[in-house]
C-alpha positions in Angstrom: 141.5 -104.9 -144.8 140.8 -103.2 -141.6 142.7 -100.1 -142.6 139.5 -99.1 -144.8 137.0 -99.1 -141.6 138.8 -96.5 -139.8 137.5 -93.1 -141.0 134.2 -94.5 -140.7 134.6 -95.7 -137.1 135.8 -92.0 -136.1 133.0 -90.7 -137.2 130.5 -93.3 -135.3 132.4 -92.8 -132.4 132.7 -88.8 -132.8 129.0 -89.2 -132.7 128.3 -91.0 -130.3 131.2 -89.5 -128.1 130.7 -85.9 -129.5 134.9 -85.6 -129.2 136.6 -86.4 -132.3 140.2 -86.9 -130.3 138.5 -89.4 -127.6 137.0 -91.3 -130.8 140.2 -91.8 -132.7 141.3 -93.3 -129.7 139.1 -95.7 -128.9 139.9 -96.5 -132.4 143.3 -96.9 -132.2 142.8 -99.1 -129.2 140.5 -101.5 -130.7 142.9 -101.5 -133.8 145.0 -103.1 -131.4 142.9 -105.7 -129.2 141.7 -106.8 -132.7 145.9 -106.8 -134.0 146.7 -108.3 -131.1 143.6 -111.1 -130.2 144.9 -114.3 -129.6 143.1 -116.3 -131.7 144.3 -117.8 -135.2 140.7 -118.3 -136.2 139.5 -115.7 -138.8 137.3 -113.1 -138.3 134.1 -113.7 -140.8 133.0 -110.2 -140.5 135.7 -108.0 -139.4 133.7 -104.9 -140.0 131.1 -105.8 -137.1 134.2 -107.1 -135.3 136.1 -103.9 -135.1 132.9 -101.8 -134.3 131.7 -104.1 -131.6 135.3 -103.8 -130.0 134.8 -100.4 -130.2 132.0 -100.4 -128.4 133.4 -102.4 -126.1 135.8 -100.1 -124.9 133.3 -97.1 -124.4 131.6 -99.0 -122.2 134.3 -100.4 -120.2 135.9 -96.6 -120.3 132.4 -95.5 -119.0 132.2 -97.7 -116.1 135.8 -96.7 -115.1 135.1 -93.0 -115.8 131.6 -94.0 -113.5 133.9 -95.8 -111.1 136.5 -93.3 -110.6 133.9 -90.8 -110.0 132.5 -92.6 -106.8 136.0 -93.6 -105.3 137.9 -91.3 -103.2 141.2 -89.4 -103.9 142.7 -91.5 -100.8 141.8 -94.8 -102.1 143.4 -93.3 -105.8 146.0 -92.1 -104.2 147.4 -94.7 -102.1 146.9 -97.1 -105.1 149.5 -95.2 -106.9 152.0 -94.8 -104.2 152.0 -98.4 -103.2 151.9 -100.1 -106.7 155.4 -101.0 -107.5 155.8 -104.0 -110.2 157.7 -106.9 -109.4 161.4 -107.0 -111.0 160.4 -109.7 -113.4 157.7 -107.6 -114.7 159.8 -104.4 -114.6 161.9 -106.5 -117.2 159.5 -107.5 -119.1 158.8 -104.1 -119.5 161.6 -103.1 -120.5 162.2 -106.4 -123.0 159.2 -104.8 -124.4 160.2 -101.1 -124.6 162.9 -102.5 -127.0 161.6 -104.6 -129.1 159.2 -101.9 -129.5 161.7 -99.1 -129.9 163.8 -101.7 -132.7 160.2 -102.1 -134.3 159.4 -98.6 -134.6 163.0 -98.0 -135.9 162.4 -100.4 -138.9 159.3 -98.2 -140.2 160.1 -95.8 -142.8 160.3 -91.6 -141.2 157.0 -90.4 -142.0 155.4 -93.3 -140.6 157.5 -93.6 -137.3 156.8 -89.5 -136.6 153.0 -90.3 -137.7 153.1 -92.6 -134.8 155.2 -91.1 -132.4 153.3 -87.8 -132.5 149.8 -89.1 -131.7 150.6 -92.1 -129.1 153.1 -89.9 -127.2 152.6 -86.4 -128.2 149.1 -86.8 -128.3 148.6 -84.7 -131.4 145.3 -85.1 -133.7 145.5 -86.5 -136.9 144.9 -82.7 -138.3 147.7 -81.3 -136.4 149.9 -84.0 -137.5 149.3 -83.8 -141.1 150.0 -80.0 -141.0 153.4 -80.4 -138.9 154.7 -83.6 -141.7 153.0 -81.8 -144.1 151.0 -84.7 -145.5 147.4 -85.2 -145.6 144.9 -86.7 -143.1 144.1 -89.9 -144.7 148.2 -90.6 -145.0 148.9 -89.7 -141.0 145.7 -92.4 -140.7 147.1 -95.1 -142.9 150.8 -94.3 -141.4 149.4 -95.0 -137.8 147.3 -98.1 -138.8 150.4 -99.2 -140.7 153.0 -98.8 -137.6 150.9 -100.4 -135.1 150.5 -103.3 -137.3 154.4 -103.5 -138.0 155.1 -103.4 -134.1 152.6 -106.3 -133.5 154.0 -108.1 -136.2 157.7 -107.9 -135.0 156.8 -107.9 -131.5 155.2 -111.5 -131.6 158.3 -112.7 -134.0 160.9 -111.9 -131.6 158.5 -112.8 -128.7 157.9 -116.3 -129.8 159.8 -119.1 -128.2 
């Protein structure tokens, strides 16, 4: 159901943001706060849902962008060198890496590439289609489709 908001969000957020690449992903990030929100209650109106989380996160990534302006490169830089995770959340890091990686390996090729080439690739939705050779709308639905598998399995094999 959310699946058919998606082009229209872009376009809000291209917009607003006047960057078409920044837009999809806020997108794709509220895709997945609203995929992965804890709560079993239904949304009544996920439309307004989705677009409020979307908004959401151009204001938070505004105020970090406004943040990060004002803070020095030695305060950045020191916080970088000296964060290292604990090993139990290295692991769980890595638990999750997996069951990520087995997730993605259930989807079906054209879906998994889809995927693959914008999260870590960071290729548009154009230059995906014309690499796979399939349209727009089918890169979008492949995305939305493989982040709501990898939820899905994530939480099954994450439950107690």
């Amino acid at each position: 159901m959310l699946e058919n908001y998606y082009r229209e969000l872009v376009c809000f957020l291209n917009a607003r943001l006047g960057n078409r690449q920044a837009a999809e992903d806020v997108v794709h990030d509220a895709y997945v706060r609203v995929l992965e929100r804890a709560s079993d209650t239904p949304i009544e109106q996920p439309r307004a849902f989705l677009y409020r989380t979307a908004l959401n996160l151009v204001i938070d990534g505004h105020r970090r962008n406004t943040l990060r302006q004002v803070e020095s490169l030695d305060v950045l830089d020191s916080e970088e060198r000296f964060f290292t995770p604990s090993p139990h959340i290295s692991l769980d890091h890595g638990q999750r890496l997996d069951m990520l990686q087995r997730a993605l390996a259930e989807l079906p090729p054209l879906c998994r590439e889809s995927f693959l080439l914008r999260k870590l690739e960071g290729l548009s939705h154009p230059q995906i289609a014309e690499r796979l050779g399939i349209s727009r709308a089918l890169v979008e639905k492949h995305i939305v489709n493989a982040m709501k598998h990898c939820r899905v399995r994530v939480r099954q094999w994450d439950a107690p």
